[in-house]
PyMOL Python script that loads the backbone (N, CA, C, O; Angstrom):
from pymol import cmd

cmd.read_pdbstr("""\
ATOM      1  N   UNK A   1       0.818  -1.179   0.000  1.00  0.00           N
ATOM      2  CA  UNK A   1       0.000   0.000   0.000  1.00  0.00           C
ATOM      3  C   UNK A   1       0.874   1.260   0.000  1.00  0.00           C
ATOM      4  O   UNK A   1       0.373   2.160  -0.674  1.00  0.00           O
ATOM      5  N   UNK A   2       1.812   1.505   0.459  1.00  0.00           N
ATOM      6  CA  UNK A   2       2.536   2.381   0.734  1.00  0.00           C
ATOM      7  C   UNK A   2       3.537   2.852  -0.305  1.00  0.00           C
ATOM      8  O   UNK A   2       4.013   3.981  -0.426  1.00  0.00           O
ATOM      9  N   UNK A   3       3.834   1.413  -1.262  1.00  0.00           N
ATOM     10  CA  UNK A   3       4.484   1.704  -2.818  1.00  0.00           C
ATOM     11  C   UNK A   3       3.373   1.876  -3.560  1.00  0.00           C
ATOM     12  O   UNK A   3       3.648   2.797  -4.329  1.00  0.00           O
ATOM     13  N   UNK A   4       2.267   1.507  -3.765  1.00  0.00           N
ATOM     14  CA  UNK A   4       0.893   1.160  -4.825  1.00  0.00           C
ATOM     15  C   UNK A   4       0.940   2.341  -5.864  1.00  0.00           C
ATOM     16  O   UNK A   4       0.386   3.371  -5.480  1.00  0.00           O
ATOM     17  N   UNK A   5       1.369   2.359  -6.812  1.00  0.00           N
ATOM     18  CA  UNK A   5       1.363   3.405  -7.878  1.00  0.00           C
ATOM     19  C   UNK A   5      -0.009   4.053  -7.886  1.00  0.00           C
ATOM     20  O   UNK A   5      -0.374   5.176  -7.538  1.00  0.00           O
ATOM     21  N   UNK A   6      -0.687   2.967  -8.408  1.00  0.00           N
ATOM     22  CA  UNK A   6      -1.824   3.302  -8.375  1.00  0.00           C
ATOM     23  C   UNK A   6      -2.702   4.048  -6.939  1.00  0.00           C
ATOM     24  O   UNK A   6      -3.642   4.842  -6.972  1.00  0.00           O
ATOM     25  N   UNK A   7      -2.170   3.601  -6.035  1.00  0.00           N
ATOM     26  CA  UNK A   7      -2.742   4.472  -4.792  1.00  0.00           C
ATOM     27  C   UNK A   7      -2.459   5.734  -5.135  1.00  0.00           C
ATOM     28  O   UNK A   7      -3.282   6.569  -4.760  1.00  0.00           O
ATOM     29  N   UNK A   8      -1.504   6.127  -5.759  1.00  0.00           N
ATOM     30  CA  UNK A   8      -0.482   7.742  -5.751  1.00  0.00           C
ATOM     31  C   UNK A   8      -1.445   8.659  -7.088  1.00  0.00           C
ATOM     32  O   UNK A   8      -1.493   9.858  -7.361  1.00  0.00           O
ATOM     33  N   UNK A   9      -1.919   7.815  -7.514  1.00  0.00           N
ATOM     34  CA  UNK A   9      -3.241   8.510  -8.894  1.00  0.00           C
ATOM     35  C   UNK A   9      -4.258   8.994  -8.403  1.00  0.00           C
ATOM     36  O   UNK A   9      -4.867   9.891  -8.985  1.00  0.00           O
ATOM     37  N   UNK A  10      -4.727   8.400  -7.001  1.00  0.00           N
ATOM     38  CA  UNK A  10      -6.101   8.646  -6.980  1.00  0.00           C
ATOM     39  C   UNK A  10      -6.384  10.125  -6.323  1.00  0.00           C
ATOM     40  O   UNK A  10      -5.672  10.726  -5.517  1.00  0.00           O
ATOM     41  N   UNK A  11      -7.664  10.546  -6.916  1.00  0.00           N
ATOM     42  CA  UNK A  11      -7.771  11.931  -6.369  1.00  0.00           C
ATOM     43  C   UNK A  11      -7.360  12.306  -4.639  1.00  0.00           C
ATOM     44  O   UNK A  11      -7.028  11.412  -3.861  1.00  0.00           O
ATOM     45  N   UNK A  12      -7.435  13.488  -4.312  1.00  0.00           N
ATOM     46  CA  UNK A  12      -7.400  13.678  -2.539  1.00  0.00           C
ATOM     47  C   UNK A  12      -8.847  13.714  -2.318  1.00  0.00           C
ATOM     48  O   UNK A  12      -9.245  13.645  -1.156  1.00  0.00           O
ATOM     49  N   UNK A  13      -9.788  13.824  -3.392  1.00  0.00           N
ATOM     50  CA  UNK A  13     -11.102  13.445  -2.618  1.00  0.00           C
ATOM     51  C   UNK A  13     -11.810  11.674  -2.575  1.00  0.00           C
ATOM     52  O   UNK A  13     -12.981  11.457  -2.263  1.00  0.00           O
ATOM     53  N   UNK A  14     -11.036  10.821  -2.870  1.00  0.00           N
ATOM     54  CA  UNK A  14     -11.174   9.475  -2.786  1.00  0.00           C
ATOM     55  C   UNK A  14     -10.313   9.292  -1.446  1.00  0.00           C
ATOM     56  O   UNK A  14      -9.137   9.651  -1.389  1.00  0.00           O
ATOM     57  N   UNK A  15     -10.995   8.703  -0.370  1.00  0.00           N
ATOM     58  CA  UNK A  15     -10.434   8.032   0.667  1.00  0.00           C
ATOM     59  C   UNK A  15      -9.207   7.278   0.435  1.00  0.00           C
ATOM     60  O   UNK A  15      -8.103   7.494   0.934  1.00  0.00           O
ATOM     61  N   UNK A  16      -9.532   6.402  -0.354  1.00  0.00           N
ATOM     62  CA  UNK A  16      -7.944   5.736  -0.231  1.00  0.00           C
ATOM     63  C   UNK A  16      -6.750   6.440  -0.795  1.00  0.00           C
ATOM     64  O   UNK A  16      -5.654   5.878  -0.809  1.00  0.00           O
ATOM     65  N   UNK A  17      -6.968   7.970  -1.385  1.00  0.00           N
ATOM     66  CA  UNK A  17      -5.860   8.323  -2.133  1.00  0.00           C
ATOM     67  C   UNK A  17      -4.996   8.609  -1.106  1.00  0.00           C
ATOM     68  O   UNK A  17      -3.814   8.788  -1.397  1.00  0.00           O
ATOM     69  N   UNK A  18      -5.490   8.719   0.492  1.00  0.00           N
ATOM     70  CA  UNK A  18      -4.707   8.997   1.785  1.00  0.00           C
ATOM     71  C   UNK A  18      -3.919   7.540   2.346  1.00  0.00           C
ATOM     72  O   UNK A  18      -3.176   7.359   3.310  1.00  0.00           O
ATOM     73  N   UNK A  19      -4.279   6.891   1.610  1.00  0.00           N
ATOM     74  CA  UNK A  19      -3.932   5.068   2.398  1.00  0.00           C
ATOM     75  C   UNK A  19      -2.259   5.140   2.318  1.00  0.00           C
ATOM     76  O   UNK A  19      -1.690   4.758   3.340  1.00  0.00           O
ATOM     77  N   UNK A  20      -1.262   5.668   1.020  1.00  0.00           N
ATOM     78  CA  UNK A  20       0.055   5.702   1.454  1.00  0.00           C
ATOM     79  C   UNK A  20       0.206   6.567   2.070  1.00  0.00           C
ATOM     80  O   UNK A  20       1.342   6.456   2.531  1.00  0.00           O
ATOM     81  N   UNK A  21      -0.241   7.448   2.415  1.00  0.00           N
ATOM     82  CA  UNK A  21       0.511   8.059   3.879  1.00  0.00           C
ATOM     83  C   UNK A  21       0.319   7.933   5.520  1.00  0.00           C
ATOM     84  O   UNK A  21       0.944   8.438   6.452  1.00  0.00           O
ATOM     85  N   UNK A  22      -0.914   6.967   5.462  1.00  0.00           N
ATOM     86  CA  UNK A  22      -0.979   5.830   6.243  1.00  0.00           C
ATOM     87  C   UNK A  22      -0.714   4.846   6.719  1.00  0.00           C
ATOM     88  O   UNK A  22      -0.900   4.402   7.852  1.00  0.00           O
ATOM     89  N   UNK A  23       0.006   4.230   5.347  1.00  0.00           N
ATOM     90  CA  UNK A  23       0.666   3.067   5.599  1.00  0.00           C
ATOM     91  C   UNK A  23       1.964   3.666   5.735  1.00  0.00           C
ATOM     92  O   UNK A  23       2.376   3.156   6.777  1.00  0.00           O
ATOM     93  N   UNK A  24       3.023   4.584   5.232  1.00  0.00           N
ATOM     94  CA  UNK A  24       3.950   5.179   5.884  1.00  0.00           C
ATOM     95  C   UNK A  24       4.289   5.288   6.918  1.00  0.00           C
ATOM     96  O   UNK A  24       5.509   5.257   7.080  1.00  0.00           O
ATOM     97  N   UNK A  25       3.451   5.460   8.074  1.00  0.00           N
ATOM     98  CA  UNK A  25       3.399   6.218   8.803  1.00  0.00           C
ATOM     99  C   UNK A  25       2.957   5.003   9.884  1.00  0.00           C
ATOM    100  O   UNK A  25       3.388   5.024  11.037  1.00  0.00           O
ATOM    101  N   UNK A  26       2.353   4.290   9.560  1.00  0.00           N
ATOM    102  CA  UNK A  26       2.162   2.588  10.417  1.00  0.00           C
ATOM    103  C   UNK A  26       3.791   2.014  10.114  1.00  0.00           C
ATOM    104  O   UNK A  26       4.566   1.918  11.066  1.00  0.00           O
ATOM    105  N   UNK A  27       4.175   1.693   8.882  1.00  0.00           N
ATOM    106  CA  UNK A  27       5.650   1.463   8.707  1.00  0.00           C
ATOM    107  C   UNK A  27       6.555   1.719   9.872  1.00  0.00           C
ATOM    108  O   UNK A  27       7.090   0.865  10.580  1.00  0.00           O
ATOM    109  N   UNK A  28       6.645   2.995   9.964  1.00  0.00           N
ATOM    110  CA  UNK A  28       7.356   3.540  10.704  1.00  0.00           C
ATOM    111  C   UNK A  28       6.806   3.349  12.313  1.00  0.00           C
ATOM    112  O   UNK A  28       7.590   3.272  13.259  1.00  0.00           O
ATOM    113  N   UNK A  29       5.994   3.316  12.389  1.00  0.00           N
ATOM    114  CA  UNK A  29       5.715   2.699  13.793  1.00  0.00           C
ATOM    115  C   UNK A  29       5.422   1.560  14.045  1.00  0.00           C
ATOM    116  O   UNK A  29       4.617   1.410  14.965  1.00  0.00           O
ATOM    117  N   UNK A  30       5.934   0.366  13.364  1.00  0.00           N
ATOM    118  CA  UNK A  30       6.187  -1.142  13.336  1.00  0.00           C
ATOM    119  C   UNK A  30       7.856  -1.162  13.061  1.00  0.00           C
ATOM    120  O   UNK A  30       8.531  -2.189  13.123  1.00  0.00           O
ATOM    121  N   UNK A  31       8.309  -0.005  12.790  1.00  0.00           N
ATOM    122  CA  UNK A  31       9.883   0.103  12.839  1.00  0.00           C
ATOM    123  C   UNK A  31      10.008  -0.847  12.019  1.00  0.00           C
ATOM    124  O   UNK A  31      10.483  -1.923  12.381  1.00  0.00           O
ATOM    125  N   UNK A  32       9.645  -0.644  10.894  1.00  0.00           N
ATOM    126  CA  UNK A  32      10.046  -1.607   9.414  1.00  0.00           C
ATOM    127  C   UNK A  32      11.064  -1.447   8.761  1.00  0.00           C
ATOM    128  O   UNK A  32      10.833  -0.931   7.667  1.00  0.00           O
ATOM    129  N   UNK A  33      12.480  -1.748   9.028  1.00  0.00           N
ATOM    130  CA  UNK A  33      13.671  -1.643   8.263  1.00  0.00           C
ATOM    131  C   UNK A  33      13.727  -2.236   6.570  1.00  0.00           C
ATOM    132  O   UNK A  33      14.594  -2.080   5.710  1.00  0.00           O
ATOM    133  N   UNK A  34      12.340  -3.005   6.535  1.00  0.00           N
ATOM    134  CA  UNK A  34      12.672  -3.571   5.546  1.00  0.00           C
ATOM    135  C   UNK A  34      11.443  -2.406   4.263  1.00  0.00           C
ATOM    136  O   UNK A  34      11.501  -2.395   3.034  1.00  0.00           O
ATOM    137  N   UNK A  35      10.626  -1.714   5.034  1.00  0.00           N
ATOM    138  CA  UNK A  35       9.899  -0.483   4.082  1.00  0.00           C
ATOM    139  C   UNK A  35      10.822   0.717   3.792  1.00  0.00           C
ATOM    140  O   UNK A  35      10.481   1.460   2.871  1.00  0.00           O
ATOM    141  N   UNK A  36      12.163   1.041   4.599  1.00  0.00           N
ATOM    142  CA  UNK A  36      13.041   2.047   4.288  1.00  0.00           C
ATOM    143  C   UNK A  36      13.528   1.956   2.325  1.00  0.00           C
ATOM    144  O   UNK A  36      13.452   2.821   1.452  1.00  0.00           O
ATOM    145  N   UNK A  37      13.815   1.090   2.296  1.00  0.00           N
ATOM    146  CA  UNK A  37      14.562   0.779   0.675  1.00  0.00           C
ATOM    147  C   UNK A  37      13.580   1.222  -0.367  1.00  0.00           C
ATOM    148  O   UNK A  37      13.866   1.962  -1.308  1.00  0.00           O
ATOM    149  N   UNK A  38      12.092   0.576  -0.057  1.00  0.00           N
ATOM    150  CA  UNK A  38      10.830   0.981  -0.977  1.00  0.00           C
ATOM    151  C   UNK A  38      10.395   2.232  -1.187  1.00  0.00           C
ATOM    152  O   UNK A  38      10.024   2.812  -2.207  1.00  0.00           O
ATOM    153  N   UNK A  39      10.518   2.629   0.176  1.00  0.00           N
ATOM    154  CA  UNK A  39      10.011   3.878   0.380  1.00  0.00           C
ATOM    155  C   UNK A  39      11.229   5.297  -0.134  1.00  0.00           C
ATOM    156  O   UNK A  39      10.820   6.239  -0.812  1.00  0.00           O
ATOM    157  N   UNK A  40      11.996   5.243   0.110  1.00  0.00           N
ATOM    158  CA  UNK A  40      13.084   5.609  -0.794  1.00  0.00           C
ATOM    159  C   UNK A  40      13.280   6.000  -2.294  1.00  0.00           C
ATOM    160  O   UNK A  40      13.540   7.035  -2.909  1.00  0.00           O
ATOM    161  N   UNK A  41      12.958   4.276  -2.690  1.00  0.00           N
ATOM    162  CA  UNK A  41      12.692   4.716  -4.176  1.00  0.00           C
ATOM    163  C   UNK A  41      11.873   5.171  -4.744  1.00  0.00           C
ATOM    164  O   UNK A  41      11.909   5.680  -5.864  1.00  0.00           O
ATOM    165  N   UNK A  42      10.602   4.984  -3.689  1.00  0.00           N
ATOM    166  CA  UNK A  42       9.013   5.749  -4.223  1.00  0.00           C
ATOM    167  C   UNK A  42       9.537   6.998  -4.195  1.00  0.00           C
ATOM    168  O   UNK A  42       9.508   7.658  -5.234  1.00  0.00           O
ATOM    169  N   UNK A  43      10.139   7.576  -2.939  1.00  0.00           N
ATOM    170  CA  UNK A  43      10.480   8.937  -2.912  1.00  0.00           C
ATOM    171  C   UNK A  43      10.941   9.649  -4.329  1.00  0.00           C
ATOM    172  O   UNK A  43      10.518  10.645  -4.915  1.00  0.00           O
ATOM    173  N   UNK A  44      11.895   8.792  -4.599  1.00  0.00           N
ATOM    174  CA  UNK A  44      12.808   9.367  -5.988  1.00  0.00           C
ATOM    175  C   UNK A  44      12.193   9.231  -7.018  1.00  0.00           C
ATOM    176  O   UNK A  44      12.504   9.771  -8.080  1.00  0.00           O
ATOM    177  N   UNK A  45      10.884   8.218  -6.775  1.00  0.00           N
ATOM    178  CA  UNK A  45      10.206   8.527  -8.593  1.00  0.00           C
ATOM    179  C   UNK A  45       8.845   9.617  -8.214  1.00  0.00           C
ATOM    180  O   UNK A  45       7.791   9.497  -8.838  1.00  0.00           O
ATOM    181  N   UNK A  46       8.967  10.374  -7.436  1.00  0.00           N
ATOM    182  CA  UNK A  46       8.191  11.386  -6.921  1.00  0.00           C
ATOM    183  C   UNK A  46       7.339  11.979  -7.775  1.00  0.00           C
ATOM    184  O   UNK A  46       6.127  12.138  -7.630  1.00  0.00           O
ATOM    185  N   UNK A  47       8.422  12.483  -9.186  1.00  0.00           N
ATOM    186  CA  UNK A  47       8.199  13.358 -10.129  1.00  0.00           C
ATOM    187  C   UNK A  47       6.937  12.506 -11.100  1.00  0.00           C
ATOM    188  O   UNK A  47       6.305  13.232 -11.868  1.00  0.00           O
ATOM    189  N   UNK A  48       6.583  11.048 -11.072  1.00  0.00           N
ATOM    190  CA  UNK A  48       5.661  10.635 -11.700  1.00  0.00           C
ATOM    191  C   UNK A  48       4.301  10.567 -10.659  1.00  0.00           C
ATOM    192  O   UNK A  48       3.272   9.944 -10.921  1.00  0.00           O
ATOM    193  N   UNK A  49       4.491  11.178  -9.702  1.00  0.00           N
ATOM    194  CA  UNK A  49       2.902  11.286  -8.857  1.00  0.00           C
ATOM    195  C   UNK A  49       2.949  12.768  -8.583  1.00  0.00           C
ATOM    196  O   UNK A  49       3.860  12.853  -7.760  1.00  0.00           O
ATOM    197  N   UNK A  50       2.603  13.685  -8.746  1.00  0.00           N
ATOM    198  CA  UNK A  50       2.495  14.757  -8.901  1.00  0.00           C
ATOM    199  C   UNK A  50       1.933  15.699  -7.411  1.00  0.00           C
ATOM    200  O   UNK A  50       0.735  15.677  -7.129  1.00  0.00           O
ATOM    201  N   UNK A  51       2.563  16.198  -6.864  1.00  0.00           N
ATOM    202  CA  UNK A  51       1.612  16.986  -5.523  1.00  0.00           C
ATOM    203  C   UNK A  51       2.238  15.527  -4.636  1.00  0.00           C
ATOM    204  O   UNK A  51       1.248  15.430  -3.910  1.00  0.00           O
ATOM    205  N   UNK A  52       2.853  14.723  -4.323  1.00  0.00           N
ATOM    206  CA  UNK A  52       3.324  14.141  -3.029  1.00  0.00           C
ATOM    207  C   UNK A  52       4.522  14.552  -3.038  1.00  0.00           C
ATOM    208  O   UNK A  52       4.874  13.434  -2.662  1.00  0.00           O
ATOM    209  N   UNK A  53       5.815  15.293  -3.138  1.00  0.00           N
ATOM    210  CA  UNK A  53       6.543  15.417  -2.712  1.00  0.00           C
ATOM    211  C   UNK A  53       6.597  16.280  -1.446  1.00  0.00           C
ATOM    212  O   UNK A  53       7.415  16.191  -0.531  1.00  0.00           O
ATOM    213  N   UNK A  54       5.527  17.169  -1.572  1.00  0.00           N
ATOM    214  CA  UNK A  54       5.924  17.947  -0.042  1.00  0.00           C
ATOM    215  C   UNK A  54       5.348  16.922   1.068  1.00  0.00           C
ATOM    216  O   UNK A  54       5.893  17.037   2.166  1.00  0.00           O
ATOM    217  N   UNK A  55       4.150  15.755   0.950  1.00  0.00           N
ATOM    218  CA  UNK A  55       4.053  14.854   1.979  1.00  0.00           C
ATOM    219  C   UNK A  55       5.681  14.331   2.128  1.00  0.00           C
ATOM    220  O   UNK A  55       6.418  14.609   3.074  1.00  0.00           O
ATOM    221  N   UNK A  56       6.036  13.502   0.943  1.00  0.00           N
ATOM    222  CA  UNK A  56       6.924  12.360   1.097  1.00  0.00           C
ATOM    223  C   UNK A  56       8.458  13.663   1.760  1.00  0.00           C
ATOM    224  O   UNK A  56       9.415  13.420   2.495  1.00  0.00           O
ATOM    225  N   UNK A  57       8.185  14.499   1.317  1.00  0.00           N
ATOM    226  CA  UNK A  57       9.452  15.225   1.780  1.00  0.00           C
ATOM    227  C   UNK A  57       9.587  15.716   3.560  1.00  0.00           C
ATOM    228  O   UNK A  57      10.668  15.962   4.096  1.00  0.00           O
ATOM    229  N   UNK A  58       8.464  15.768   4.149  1.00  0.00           N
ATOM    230  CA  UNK A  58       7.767  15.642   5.172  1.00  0.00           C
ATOM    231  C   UNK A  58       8.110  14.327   6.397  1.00  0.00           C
ATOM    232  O   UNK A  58       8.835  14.137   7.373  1.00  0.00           O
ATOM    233  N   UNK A  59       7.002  13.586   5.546  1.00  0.00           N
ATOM    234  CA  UNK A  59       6.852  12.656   6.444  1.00  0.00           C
ATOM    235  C   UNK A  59       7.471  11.658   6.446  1.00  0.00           C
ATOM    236  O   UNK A  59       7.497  10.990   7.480  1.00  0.00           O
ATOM    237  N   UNK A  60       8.273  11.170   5.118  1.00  0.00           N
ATOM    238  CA  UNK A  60       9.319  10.155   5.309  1.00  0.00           C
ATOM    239  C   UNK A  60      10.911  10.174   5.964  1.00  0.00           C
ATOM    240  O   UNK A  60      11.637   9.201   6.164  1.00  0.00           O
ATOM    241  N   UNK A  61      11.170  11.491   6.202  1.00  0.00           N
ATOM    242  CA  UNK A  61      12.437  11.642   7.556  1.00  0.00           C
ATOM    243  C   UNK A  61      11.666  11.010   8.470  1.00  0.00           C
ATOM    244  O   UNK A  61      11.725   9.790   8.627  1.00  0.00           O
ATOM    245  N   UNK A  62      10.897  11.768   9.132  1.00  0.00           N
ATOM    246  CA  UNK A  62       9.852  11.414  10.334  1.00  0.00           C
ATOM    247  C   UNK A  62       9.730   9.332  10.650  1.00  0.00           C
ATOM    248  O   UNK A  62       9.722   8.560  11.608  1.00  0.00           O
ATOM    249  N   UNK A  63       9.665   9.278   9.285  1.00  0.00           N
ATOM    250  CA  UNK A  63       9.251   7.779   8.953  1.00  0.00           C
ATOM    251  C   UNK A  63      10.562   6.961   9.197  1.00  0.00           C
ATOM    252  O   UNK A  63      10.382   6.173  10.126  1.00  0.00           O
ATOM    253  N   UNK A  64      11.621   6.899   8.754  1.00  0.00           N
ATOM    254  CA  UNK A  64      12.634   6.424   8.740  1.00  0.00           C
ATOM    255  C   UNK A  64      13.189   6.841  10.610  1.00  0.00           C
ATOM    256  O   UNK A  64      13.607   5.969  11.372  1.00  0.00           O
ATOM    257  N   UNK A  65      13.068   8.107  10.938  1.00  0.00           N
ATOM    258  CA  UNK A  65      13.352   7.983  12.598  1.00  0.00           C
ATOM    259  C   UNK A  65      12.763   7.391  13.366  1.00  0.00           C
ATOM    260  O   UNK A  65      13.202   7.341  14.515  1.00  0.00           O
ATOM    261  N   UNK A  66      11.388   6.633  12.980  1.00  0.00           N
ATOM    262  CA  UNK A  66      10.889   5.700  13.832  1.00  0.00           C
ATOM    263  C   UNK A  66      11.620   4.293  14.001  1.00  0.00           C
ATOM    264  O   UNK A  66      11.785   3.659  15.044  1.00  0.00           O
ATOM    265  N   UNK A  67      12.049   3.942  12.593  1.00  0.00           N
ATOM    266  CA  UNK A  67      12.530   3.045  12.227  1.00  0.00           C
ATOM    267  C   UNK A  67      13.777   3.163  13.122  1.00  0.00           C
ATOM    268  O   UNK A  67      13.938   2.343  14.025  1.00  0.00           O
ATOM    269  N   UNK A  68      14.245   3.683  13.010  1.00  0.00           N
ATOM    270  CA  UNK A  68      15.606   4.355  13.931  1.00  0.00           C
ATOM    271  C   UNK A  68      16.669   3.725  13.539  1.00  0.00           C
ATOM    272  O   UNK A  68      16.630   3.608  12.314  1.00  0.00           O
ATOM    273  N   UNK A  69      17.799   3.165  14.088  1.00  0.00           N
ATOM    274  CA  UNK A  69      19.216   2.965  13.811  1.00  0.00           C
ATOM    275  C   UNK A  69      19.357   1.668  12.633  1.00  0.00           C
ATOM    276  O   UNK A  69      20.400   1.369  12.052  1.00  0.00           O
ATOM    277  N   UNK A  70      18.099   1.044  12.471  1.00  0.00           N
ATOM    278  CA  UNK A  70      18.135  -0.265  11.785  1.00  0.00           C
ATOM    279  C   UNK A  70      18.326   0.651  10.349  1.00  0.00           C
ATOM    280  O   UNK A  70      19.160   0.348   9.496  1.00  0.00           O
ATOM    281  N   UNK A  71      17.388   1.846  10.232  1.00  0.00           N
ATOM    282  CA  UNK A  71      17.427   2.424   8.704  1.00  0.00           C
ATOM    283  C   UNK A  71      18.828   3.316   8.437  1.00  0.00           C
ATOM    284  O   UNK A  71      18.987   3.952   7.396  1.00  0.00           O
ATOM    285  N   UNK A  72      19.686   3.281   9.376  1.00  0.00           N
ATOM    286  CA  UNK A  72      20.919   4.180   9.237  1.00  0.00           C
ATOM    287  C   UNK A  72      21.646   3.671   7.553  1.00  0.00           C
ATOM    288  O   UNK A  72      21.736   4.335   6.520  1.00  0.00           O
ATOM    289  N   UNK A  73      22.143   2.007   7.897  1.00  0.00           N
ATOM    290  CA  UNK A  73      22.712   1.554   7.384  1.00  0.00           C
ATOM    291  C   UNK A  73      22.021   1.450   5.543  1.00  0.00           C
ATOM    292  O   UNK A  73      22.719   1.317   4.538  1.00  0.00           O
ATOM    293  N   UNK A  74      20.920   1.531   5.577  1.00  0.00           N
ATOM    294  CA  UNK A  74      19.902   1.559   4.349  1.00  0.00           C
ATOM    295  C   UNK A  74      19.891   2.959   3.486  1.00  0.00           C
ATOM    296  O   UNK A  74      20.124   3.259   2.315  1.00  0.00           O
ATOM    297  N   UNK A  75      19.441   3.763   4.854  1.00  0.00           N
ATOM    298  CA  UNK A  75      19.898   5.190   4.091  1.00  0.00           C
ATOM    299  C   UNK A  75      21.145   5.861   3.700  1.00  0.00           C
ATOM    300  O   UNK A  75      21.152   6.767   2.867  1.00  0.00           O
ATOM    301  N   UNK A  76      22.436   5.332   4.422  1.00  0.00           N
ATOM    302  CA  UNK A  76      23.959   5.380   3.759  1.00  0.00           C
ATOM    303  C   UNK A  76      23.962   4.606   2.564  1.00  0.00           C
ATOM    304  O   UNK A  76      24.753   5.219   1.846  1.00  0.00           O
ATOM    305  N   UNK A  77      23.679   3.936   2.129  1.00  0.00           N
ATOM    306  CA  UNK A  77      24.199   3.036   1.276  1.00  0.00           C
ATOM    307  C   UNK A  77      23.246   3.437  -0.398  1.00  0.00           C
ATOM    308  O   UNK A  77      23.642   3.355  -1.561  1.00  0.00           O
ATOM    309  N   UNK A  78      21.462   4.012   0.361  1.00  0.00           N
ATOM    310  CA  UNK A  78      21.252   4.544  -1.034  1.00  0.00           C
ATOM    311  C   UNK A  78      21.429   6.353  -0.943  1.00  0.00           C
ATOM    312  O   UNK A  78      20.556   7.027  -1.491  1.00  0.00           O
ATOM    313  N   UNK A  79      22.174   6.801  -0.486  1.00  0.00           N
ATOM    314  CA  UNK A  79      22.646   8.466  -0.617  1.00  0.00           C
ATOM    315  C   UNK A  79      24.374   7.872  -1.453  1.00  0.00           C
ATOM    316  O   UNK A  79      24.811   8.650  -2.301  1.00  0.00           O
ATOM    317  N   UNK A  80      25.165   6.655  -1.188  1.00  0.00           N
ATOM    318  CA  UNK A  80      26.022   6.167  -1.717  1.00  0.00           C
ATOM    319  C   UNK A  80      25.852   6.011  -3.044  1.00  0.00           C
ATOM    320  O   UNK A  80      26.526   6.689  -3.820  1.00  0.00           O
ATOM    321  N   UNK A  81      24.975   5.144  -3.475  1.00  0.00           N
ATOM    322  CA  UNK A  81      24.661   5.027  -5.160  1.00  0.00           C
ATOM    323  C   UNK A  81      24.381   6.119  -5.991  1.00  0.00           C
ATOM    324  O   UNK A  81      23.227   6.515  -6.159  1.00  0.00           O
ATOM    325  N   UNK A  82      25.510   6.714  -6.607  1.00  0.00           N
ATOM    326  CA  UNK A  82      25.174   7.555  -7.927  1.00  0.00           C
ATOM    327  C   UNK A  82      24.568   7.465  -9.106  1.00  0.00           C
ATOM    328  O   UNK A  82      24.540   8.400  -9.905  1.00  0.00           O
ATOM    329  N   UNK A  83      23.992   6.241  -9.321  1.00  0.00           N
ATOM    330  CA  UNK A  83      23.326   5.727 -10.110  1.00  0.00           C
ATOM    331  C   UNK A  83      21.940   6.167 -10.789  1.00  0.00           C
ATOM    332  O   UNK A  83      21.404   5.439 -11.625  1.00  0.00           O
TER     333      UNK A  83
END
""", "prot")
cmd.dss("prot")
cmd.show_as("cartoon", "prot")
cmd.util.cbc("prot")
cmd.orient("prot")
């Protein structure tokens, strides 16, 4: 839910168009080391969902500090790839 492309289309007046930043935000408070990598790259293809970057720019620091020291090593390694 939290990658779902299709979640990222739907209007802000459809209920579920709020469900990834919900599930973000549960992620992060289940301290999911393993949603840091996904969530990341959703971040970086930002520019194909239009109007979430100021959420994802927001709330995914927030998201990843829940996660806390497990996402250190995840977030060094993709700020590492120049790719």
């Amino acid at each position: 839910m939290a990658t779902d492309s299709e979640l990222y289309d739907l209007d802000a007046e459809v209920t579920e168009g709020w469900s990834p930043i919900h599930a973000w935000r549960a992620l992060g408070q289940l301290r999911a080391k393993a949603a840091v990598l996904p969530l990341l790259h959703k971040m970086s293809e930002e520019k194909e969902f239009e109007g979430w970057c100021d959420w994802m720019s927001t709330d995914l620091p927030a998201v990843f500090g829940l996660v806390g020291a497990p996402a250190i090593p995840v977030l060094a390694e993709f700020l590492r790839d120049r790719t």
